[in-house]
TIBAZA-468009 format. One record per residue (C-alpha): x, z, y; residue number from 1. Coordinates in Angstrom, 3 decimals. Last residue first. Layout:
<sites>
[[X,Z,Y],NUM]
...
</sites>
This chain:
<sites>
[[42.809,27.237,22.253],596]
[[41.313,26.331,25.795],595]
[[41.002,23.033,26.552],594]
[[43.430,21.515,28.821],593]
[[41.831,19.403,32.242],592]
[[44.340,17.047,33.158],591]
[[46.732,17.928,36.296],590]
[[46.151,14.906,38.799],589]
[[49.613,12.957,39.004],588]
[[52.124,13.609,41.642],587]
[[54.025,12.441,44.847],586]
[[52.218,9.131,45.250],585]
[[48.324,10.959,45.417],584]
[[49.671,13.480,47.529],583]
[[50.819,10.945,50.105],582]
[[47.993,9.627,49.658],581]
[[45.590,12.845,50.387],580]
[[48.002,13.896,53.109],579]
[[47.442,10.186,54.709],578]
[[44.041,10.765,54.433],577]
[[43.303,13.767,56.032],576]
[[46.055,12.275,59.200],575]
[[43.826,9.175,59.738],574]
[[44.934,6.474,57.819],573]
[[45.557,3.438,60.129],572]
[[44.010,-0.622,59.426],571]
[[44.793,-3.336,57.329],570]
[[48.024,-1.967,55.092],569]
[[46.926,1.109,54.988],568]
[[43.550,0.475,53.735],567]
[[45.247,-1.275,50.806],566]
[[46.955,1.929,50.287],565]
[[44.153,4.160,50.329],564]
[[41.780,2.112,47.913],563]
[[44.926,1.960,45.421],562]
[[45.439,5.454,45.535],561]
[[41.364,6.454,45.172],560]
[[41.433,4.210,42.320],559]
[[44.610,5.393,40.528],558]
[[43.352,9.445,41.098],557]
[[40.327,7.828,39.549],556]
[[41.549,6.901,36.649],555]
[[43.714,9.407,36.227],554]
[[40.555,11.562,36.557],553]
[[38.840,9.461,33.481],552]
[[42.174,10.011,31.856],551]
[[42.001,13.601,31.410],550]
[[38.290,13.568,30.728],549]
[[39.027,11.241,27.892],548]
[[41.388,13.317,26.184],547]
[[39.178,16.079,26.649],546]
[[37.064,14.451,24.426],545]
[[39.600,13.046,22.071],544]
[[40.567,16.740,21.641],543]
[[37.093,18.215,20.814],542]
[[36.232,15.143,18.569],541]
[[39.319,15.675,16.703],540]
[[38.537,19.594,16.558],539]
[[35.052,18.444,15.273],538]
[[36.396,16.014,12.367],537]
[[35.769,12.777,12.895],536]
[[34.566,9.807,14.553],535]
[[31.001,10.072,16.721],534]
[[28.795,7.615,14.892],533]
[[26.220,6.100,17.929],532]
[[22.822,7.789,17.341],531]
[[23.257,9.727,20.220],530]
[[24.490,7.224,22.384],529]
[[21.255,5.328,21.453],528]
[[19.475,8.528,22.191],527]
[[20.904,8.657,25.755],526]
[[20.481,5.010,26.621],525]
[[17.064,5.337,25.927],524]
[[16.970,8.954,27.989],523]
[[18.207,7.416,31.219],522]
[[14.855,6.214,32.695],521]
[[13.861,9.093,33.185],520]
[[10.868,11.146,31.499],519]
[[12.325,12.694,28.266],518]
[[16.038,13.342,30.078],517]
[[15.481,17.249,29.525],516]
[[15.383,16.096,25.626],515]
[[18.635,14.867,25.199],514]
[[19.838,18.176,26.241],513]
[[17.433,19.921,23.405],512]
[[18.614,17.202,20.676],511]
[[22.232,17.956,20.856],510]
[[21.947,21.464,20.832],509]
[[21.769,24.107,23.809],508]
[[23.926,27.866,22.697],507]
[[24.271,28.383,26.764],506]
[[22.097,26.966,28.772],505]
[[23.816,26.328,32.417],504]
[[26.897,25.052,30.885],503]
[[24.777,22.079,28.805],502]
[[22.757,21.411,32.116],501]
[[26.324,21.073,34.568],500]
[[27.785,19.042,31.583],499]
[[25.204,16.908,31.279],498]
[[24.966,16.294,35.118],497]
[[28.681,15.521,35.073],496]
[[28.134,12.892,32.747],495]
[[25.335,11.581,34.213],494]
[[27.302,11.588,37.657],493]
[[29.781,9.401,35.961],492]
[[27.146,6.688,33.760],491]
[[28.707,3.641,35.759],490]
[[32.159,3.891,37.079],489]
[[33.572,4.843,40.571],488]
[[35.778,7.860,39.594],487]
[[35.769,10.626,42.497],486]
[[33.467,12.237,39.623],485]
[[36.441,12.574,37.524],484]
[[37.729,15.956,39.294],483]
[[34.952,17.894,37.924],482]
[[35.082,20.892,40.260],481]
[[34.403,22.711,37.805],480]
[[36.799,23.463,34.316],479]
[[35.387,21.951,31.036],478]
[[35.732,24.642,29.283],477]
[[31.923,25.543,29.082],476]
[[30.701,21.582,28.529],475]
[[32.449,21.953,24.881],474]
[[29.533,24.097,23.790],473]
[[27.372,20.592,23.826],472]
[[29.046,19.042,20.568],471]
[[27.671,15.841,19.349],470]
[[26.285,15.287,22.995],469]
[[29.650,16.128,24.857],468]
[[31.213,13.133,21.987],467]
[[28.703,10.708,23.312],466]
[[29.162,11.136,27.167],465]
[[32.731,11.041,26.957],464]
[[32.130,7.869,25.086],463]
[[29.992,6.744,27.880],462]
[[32.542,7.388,30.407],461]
[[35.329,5.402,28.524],460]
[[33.278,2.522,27.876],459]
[[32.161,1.598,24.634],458]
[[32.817,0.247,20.984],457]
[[31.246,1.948,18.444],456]
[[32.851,3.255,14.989],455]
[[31.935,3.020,11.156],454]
[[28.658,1.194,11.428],453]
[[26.075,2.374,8.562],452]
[[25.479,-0.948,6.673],451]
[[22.070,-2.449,6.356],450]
[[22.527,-5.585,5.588],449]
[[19.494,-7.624,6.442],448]
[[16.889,-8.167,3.623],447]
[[13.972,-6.701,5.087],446]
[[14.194,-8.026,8.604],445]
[[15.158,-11.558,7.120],444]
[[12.032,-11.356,5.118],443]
[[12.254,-13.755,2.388],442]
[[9.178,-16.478,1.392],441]
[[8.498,-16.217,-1.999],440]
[[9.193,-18.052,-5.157],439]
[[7.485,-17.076,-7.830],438]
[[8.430,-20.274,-10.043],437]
[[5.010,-21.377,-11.982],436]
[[4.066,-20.495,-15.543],435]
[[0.890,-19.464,-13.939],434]
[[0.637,-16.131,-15.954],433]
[[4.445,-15.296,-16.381],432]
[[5.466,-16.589,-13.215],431]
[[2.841,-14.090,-11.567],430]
[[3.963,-11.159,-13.536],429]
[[7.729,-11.952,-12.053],428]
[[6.606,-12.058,-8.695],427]
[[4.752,-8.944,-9.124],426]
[[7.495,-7.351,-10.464],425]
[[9.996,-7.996,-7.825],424]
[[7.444,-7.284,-5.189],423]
[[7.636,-3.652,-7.813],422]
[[11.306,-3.283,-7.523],421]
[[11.573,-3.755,-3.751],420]
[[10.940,-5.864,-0.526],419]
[[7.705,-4.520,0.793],418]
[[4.520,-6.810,-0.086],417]
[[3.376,-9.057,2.260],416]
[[4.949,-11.849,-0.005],415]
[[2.487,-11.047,-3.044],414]
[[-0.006,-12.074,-0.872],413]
[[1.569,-15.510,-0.314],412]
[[2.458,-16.725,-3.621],411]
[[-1.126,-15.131,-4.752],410]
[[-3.637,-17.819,-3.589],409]
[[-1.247,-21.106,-4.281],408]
[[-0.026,-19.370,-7.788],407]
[[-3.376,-19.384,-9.285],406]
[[-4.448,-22.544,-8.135],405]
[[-1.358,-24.066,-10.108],404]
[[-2.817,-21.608,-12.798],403]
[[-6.171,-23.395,-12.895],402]
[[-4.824,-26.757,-12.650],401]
[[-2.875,-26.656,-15.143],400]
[[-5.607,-25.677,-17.213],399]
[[-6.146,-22.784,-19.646],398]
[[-6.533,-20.325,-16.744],397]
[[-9.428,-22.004,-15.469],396]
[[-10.408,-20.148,-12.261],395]
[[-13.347,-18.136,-11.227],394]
[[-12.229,-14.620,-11.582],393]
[[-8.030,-15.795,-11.495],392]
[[-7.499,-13.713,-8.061],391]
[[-9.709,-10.927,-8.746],390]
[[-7.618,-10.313,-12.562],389]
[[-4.368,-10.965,-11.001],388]
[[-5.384,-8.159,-8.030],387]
[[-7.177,-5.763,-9.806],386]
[[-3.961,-5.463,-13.004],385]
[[-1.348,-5.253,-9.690],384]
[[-3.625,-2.926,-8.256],383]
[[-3.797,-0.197,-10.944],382]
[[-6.948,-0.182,-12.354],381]
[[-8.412,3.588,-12.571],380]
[[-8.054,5.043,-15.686],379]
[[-6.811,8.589,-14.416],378]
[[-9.614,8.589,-11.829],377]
[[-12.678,8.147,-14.277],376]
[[-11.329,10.835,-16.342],375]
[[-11.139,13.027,-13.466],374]
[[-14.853,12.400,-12.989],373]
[[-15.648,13.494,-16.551],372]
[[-13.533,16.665,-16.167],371]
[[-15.296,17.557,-12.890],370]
[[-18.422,17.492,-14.253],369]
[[-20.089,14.161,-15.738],368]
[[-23.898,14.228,-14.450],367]
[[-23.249,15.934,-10.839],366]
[[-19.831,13.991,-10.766],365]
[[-21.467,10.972,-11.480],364]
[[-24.254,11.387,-8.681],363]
[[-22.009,12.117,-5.986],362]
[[-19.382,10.022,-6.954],361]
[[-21.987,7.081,-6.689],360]
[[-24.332,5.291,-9.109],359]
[[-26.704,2.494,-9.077],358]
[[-24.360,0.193,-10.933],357]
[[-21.613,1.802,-12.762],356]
[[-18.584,2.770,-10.392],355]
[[-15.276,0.876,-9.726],354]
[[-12.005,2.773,-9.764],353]
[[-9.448,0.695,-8.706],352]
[[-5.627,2.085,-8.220],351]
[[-2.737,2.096,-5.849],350]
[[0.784,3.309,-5.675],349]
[[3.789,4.319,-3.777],348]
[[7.032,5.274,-5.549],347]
[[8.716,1.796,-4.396],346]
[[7.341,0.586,-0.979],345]
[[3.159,-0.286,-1.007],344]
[[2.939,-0.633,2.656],343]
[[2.459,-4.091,2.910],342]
[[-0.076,-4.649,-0.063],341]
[[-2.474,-1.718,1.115],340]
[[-4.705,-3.439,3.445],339]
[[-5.234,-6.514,1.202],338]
[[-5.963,-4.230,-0.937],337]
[[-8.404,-2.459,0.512],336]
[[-9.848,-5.602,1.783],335]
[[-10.258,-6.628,-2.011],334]
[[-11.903,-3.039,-2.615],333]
[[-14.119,-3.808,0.557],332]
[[-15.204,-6.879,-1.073],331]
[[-15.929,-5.698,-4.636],330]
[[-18.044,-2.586,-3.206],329]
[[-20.346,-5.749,-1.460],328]
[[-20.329,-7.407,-4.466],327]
[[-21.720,-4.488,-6.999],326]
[[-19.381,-2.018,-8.634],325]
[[-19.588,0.717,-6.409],324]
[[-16.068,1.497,-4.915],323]
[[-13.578,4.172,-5.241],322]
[[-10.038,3.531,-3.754],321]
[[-7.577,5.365,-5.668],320]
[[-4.375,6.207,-4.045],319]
[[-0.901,8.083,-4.974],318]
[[2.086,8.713,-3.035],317]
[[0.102,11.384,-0.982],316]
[[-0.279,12.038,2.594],315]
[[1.545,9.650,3.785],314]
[[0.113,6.887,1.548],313]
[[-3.197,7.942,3.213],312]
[[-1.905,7.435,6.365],311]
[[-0.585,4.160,6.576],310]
[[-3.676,3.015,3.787],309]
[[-6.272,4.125,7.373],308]
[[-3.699,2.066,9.507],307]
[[-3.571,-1.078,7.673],306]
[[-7.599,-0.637,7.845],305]
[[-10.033,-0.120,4.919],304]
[[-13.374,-1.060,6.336],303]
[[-15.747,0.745,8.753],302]
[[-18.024,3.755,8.915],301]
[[-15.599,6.157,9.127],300]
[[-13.228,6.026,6.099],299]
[[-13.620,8.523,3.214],298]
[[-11.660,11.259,1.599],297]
[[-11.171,12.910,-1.686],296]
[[-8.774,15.438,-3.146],295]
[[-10.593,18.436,-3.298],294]
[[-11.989,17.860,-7.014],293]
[[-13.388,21.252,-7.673],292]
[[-17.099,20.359,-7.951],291]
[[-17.391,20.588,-3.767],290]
[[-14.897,18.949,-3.005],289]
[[-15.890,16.208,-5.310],288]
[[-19.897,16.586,-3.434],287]
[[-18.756,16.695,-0.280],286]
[[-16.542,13.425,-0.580],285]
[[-19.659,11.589,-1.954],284]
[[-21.731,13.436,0.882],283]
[[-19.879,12.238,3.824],282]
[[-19.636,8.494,2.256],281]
[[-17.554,5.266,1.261],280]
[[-14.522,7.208,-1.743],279]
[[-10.872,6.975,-1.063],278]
[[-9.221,9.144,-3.776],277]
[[-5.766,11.471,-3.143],276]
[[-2.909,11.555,-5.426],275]
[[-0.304,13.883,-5.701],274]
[[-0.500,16.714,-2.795],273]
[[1.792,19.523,-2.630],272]
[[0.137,22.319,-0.363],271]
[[-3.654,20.943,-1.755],270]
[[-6.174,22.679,-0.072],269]
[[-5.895,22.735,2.950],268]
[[-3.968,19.092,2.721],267]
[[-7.873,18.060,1.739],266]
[[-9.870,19.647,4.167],265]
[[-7.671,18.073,7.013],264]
[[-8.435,14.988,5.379],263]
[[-11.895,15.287,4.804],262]
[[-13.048,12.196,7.214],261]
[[-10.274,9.737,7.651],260]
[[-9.392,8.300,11.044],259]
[[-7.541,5.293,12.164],258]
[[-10.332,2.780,12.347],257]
[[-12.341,5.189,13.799],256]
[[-10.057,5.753,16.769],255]
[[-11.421,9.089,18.117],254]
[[-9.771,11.184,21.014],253]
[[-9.795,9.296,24.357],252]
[[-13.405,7.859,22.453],251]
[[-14.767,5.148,19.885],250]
[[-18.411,5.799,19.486],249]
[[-19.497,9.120,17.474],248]
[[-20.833,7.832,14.027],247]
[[-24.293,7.105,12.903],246]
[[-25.541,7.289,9.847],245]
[[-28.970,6.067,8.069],244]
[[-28.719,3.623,10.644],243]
[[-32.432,4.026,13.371],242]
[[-35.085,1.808,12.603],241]
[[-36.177,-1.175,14.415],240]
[[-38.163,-3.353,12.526],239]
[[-39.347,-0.420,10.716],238]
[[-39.481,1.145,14.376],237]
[[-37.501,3.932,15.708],236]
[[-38.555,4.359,19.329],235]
[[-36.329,4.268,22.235],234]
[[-35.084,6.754,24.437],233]
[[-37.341,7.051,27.566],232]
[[-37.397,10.721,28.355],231]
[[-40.923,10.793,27.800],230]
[[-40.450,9.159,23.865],229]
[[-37.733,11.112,23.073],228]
[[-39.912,14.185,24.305],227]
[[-42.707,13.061,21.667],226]
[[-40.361,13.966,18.397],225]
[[-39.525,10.624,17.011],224]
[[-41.572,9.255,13.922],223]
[[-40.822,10.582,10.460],222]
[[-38.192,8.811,8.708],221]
[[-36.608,12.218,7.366],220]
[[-32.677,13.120,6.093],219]
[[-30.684,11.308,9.238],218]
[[-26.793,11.313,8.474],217]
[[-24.806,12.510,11.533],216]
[[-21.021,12.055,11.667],215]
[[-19.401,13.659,14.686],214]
[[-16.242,13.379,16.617],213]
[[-12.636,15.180,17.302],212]
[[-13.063,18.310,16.450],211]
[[-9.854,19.646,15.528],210]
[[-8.533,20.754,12.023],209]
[[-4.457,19.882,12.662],208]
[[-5.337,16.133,10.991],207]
[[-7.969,15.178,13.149],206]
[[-11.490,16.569,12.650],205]
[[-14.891,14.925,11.912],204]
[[-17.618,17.409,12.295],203]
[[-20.637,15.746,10.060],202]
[[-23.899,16.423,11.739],201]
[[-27.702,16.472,9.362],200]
[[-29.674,14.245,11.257],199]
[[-32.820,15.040,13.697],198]
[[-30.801,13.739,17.759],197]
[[-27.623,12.535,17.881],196]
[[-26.714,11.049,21.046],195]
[[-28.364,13.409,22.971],194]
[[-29.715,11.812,26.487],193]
[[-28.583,10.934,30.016],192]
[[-30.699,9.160,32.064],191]
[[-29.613,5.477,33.478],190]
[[-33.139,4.090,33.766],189]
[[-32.518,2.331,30.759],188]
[[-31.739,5.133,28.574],187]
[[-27.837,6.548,28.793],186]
[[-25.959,8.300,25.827],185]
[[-24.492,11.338,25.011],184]
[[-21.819,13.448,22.677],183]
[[-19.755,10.065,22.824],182]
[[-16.661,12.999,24.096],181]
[[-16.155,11.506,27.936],180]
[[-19.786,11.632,27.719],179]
[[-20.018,15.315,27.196],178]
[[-16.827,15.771,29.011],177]
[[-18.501,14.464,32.110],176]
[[-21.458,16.803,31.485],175]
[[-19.233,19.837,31.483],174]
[[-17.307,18.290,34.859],173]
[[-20.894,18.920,36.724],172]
[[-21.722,21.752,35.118],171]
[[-24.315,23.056,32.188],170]
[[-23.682,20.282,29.942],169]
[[-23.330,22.619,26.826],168]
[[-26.273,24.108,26.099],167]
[[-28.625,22.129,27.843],166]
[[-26.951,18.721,26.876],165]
[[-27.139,19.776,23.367],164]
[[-30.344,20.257,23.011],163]
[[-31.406,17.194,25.561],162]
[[-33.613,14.706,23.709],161]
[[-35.576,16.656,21.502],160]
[[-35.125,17.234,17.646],159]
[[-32.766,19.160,16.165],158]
[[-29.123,18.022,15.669],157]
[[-28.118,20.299,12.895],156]
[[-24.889,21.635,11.472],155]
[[-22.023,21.224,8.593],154]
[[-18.928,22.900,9.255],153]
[[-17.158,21.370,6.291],152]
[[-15.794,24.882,4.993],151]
[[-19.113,26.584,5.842],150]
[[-21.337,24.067,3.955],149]
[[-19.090,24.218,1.227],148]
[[-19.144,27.960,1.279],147]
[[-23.225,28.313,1.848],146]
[[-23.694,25.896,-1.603],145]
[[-24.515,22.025,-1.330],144]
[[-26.629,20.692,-4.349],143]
[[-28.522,17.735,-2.493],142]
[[-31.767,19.152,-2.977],141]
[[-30.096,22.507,-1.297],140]
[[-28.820,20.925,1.563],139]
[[-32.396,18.853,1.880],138]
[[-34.270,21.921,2.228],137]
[[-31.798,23.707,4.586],136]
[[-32.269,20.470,7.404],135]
[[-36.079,20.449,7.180],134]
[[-36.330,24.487,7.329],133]
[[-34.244,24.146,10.326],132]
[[-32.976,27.321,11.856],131]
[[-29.855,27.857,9.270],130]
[[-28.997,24.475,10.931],129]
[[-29.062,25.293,14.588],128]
[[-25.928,28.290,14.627],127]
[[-23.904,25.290,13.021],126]
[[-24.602,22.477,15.565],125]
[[-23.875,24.984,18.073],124]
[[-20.727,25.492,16.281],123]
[[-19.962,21.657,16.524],122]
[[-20.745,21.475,20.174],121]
[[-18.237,24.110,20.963],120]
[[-15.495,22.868,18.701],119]
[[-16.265,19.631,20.601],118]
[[-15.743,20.973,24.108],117]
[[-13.019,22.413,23.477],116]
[[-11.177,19.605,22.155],115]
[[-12.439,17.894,25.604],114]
[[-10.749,20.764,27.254],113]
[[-7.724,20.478,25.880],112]
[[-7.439,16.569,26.601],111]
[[-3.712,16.788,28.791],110]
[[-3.616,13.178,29.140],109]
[[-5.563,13.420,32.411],108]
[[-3.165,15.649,34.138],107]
[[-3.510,19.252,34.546],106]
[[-3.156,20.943,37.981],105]
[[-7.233,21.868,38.125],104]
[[-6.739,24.173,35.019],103]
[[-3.615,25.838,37.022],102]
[[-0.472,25.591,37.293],101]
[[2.637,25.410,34.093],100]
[[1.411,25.460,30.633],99]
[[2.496,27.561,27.710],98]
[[2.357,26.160,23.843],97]
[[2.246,29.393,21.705],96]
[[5.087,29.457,19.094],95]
[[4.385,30.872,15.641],94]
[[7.195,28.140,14.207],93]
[[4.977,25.179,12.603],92]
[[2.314,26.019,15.714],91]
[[5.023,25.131,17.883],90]
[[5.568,21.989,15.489],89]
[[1.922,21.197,16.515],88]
[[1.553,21.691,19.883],87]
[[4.677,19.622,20.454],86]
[[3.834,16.536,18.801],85]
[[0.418,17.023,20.647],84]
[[1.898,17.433,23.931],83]
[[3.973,14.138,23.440],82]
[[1.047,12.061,22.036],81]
[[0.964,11.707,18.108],80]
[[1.470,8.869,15.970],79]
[[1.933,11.019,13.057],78]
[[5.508,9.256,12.508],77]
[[6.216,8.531,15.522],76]
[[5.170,11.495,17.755],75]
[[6.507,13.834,14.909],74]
[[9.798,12.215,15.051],73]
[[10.037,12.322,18.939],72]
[[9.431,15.890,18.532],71]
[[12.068,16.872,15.872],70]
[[14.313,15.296,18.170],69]
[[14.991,11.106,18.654],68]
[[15.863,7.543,16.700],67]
[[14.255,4.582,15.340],66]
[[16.910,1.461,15.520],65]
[[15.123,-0.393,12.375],64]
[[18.231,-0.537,10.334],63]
[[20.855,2.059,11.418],62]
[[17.921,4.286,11.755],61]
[[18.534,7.850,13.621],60]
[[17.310,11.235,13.307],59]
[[18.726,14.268,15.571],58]
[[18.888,17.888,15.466],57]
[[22.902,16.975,16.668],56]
[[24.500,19.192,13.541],55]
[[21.675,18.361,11.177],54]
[[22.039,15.006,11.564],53]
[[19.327,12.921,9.719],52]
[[20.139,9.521,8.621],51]
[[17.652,6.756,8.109],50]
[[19.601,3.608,6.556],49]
[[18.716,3.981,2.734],48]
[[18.712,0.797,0.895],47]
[[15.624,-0.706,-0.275],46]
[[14.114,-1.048,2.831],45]
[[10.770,-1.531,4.486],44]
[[10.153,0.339,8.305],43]
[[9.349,3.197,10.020],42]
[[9.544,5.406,6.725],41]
[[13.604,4.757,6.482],40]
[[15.008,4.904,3.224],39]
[[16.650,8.512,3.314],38]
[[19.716,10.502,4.300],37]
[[21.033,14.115,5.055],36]
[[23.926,14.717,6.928],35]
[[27.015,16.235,6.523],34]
[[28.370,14.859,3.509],33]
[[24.912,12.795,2.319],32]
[[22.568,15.124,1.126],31]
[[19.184,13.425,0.193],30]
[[15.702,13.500,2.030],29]
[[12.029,12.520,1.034],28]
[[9.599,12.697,3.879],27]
[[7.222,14.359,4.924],26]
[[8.142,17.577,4.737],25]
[[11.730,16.801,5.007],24]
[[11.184,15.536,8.083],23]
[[10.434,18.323,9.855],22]
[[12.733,20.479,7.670],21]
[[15.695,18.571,8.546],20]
[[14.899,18.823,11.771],19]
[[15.091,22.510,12.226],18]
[[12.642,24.334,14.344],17]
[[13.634,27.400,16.501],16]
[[16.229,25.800,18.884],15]
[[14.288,22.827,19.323],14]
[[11.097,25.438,20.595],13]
[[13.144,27.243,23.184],12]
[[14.462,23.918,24.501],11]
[[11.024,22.751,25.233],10]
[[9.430,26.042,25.816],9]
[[12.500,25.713,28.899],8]
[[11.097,22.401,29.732],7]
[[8.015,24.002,30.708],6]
[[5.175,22.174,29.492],5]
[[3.225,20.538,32.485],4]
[[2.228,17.053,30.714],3]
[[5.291,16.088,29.168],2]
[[3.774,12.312,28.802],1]
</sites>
């Protein structure tokens, strides 16, 4: 949704960003004549079929169909909303986002002021926690200096049921964001309360530094404070105690199973990163950061998800999942895994590390320094070593059996993987083990030829249509009134439309006119003329344009003619339209010339 941003800051902020360095950012690009080219990251190939034109601002996918601007891109690839795409690239270029109306104007998917309202709850959290003797004793038992606790914006949720709630639910729509935002919950009688109430808060932010949600770890098991207990919120008990943490429910802006906690505090500090280490708390990932090892994150709460190893390999080409050694660490490894297998494409990898029993990062790192914690991380298991060694744990290798068994469980994990050199591998490791034949059920998607098309078939208007979009500054020689639009074809007044826009903005690209057509329902059939190969060289575009021009009004001269004639012949012309057909017989339209 465009929300209210002025499609003028739209075109403004195309102009300014270059594609090319969008996605080169994130993903790896090669020169290819004009363009630059890449195996696509929205879906497995071996052979590149992503192309990014330079020229048009535009990406396309001969294999997958993925196309748009810089924007789109961002939206797909980060799985951003529209205003959020653009937020962030303006931010790329020193661009301020502007809005049109007022506050009470903005639609629903415009969520600025629940981001608001979260930065504001986290600082309050902040200004509370140099207040609690409680909260600073366990910071410093637990080894966390002032800058650490200032770059994680660590805070307190004192006691009492409605801290928060008076400082921040003050209106009406203020308490609505509260709840909107998990911040609260309801007692049985249906009054509001602090969600977090005596733990140490976690801000969790998104991946351009927002508050999003809150971790909150409690550090006493002393009884509730009495105003719990007369605003009805119920008692922790030792049969029912509170979770050691307890994360912000699912909201408009947190998807847990998406999220990673430390993220944004890892690409701070690493500009190019390599590798980056899963470990399964707050503190573990404090505590690396905090001993010079800012490269670790943790999930929220929940197991691995596709979407959790989707972003991590994104962020670096390199994972290590950290797990304690005992079963339950063993079973969210193998989910991990399991996870990972699909989008492990070639140049993406993933390790082991399991810990001694009884100890965590936190505690290793504290005994074994950074150095001794690297260590750890550069022998990590690869997976491949993990998942032939998991998969044969309780089975008879010497038998026939055994390896027969073997093959059965890994035939079809090792067929989620992406089609390339390492799935290659794999299959061949397996044969070696079981002595069995790897053979794996293809992927037609990932085997189809992916060949770049060298022309497109199409109508006469919409190749018109095409060659104006590869080159825009054409639109200002096309003389007015358009002659063609007496033409009754599909896609006419679109064409003239795209002229009219292009002429009206002088110096507008490819991707910027596309992008006035965001919220009708001709921008699909836009981008996929787009993405259609325009044949070469720009003065040959140029002519065949015009050419097409010039016979889209012969066209129509021939339809109006015919129209007039057969209406001749079953009824009378009035005198305007007998001049029009007897001008119509006597000559043929003059063609619009370009310039030279």
């Amino acid at each position: 949704m465009r929300g209210l941003i002025p499609d003028s800051f739209i075109d403004e902020l195309l102009a300014r960003v270059d594609i090319v360095d969008v996605i080169e950012r994130r993903v790896p690009l090669k020169k290819a004549g004009r363009e630059w080219t890449a195996c696509c990251p929205f879906h497995n190939e071996r052979t590149p079929s992503f192309y990014v034109s330079p020229a048009k601002q535009f990406f396309h996918c001969f294999g997958c169909g993925a196309h748009g601007s810089a924007v789109k891109f961002l939206m797909d690839y980060e799985r951003l909303e529209f205003p959020d795409a653009v937020e962030e690239l303006a931010q790329s270029v020193g661009l301020t986002v502007p809005r049109e109306g007022g506050r009470d104007e903005r639609p629903r998917e415009d969520k600025t002021d629940l981001y608001a309202l979260l930065d504001a709850a986290a600082a309050w959290y902040q200004g509370e926690l140099p207040r609690s003797a409680e909260a600073q004793a366990y910071c410093r038992k637990r080894g966390l200096d002032g800058e650490t606790i200032k770059r994680f914006r660590l805070g307190w949720a004192p006691a009492g049921y409605d801290g928060v709630i008076k400082a921040l639910g003050n209106t009406p729509r203020r308490m609505e964001l509260l709840n909107e935002a998990g911040m609260v919950a309801s007692n049985e009688r249906g009054s509001k309360y602090d969600r977090f109430r005596e733990r140490l808060m976690f801000p969790i932010l998104d991946r351009r530094g927002r508050v999003i949600a809150f971790g909150g770890r409690i550090i006493s098991s002393a009884p509730p404070a009495r105003e719990d207990q007369e605003a009805g919120i119920p008692a922790r008990t030792p049969e029912k105690s509170s979770p050691k943490y307890l994360n912000s429910p699912e909201t408009p802006l947190f998807h847990k199973g998406r999220e990673l906690f430390a993220l944004w505090q890892v690409k701070q500090a690493n500009p190019k990163l390599e590798r980056i280490v899963v470990v399964e708390g707050y503190m573990d990932v404090i505590a690396l950061h905090q001993a010079g090892l800012p490269i670790a994150v943790a999930t929220l709460g929940t197991a691995t998800t596709p979407e959790h190893t989707e972003v991590l390999f994104r962020a670096a080409p390199d994972v290590v999942f950290c797990f304690d050694g005992d079963r339950a660490g063993r079973a969210a490894a193998w989910k991990a895994l399991e996870s990972a297998l699909p989008r492990l494409r070639d140049g993406r990898q993933a390790y082991f590390l399991f810990l001694p029993d009884g100890e965590d990062p936190d505690t290793l790192v504290r005994k074994e320094g950074r150095e001794g914690f690297e260590r750890r991380i550069r022998e990590a298991m690869p997976l491949s070593d993990y998942f032939f060694n998991e998969l044969a744990r309780d089975v008879d290798m010497a038998s026939l059996d055994g390896r027969a068994r073997l093959a059965e469980r890994a035939r079809p994990l090792i067929a989620k993987l992406p089609d390339g050199a390492f799935r290659d591998l794999m299959a061949q490791e397996l044969e070696k083990r079981s002595g069995a034949r790897a053979v794996l059920q293809a992927d037609p998607a990932t085997h189809r030829a992916m060949q770049r098309p060298t022309a497109v078939q199409r109508s006469l208007v919409r190749s018109a249509i095409s060659l104006l979009l590869a080159q825009p500054g054409m639109a200002d020689q096309v003389e007015r009134p358009y002659r063609f639009l007496r033409l009754d074809k599909p896609g006419v007044e679109l064409l003239a439309e795209l002229l009219d826009l292009a002429r009206a903005r002088p110096g507008i690209n490819s991707a910027m006119l596309v992008e006035h057509f965001a919220e009708r329902a001709e921008y699909p059939s836009l981008q996929k003329l787009m993405a259609a190969l325009a044949v070469g060289e720009p003065e040959a575009q140029r002519s065949e344009f015009f050419d097409a021009l010039a016979r889209m009004e012969d066209q129509a001269a021939t339809q109006r003619r015919d129209a007039l004639t057969a209406k001749s012949r079953e009824s009378t012309l009035d005198p305007a339209e007998k001049a029009e057909l007897r001008e119509l017989l006597a000559a043929r339209v003059r063609p619009p010339v370009a310039p030279v």
